[in-house]
C-alpha positions in Angstrom: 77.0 134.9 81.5 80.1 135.1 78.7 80.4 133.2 76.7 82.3 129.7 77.5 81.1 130.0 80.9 79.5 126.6 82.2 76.3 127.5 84.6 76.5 126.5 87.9 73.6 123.6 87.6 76.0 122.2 85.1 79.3 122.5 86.7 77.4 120.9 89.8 76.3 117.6 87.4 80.2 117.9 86.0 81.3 117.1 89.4 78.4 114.8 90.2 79.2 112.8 87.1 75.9 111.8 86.4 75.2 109.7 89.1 73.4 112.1 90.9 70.3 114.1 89.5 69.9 117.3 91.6 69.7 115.5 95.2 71.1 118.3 97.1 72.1 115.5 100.2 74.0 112.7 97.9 75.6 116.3 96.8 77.2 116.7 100.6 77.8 112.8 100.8 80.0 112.8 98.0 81.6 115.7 99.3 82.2 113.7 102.1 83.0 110.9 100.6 85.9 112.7 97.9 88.5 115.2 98.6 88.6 115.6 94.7 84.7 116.2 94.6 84.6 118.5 97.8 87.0 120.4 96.2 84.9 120.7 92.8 81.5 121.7 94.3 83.3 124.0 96.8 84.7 125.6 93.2 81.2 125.2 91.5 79.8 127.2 94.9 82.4 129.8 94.3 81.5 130.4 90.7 78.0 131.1 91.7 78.9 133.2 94.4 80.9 135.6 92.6 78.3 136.1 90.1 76.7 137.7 93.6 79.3 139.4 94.7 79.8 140.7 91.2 75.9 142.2 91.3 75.9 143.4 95.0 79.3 145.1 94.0 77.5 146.7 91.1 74.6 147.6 93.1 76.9 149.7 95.5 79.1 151.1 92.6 75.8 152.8 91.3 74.4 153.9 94.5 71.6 151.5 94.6 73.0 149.9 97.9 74.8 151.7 101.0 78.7 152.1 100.7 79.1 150.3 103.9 77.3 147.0 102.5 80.0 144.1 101.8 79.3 142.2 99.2 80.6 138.5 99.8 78.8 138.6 103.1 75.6 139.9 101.0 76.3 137.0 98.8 77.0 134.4 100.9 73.6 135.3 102.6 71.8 134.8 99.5 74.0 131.3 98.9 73.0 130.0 102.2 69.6 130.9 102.2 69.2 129.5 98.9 71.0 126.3 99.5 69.5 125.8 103.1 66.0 126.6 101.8 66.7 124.1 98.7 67.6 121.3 101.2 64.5 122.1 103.6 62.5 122.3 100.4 63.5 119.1 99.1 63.1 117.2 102.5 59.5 118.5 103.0 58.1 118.7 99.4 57.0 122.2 100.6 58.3 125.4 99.0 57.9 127.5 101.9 60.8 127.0 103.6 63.0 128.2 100.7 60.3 131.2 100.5 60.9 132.3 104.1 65.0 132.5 103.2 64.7 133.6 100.4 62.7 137.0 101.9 65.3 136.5 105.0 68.1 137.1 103.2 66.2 139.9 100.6 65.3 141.4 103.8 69.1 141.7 105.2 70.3 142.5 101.6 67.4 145.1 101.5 68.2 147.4 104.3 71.0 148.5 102.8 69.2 149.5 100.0 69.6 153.5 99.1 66.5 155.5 98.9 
């Protein structure tokens, strides 16, 4: 990351203002509750993502992944898998949901994979 660049964990607690400690739910109520916030994590999302799209796009530019593989949809694969894993995670106190899409979402990234 360059420097300046705030990580995404703290741009998320930026928006959150401190009132919420990594509770990915009070995350999508205040979303629901705030225009203002919505538009903040949808920003702090975007951030992330493009740090994805920035590596899948890298991964194709040296032949590491098929020409035909896109990128945003690669990363916004990995976004939802990691954020709908996180939640089911969370709720459960079990890490296996966020295992199995995690290796969903390697597993479409991965068959574009050259060689």
């Amino acid at each position: 990351m360059a420097s300046g660049e705030r990580g995404v964990v703290q741009c998320l607690r930026e928006v959150a203002g401190g009132v919420i400690d990594g509770d990915g739910a009070s995350l999508l109520e205040l979303a629901d509750r705030s225009e203002p916030a919505r538009e903040a994590l949808a920003a702090c999302f975007a951030e992330w993502e493009a740090y994805l799209v920035d590596g899948f796009t890298a991964m194709r530019e040296d032949g590491l992944i098929s020409r035909e593989a896109d990128p945003a949809e690669l990363a916004v694969t990995v976004m939802t898998a990691l954020q709908g894993g996180l939640l089911l995670a969370q709720t459960t106190r079990e890490v296996r949901p966020l295992e199995l899409a995690l290796d969903m979402a390697i597993a479409h990234a991965g068959r574009y994979r050259i060689g």
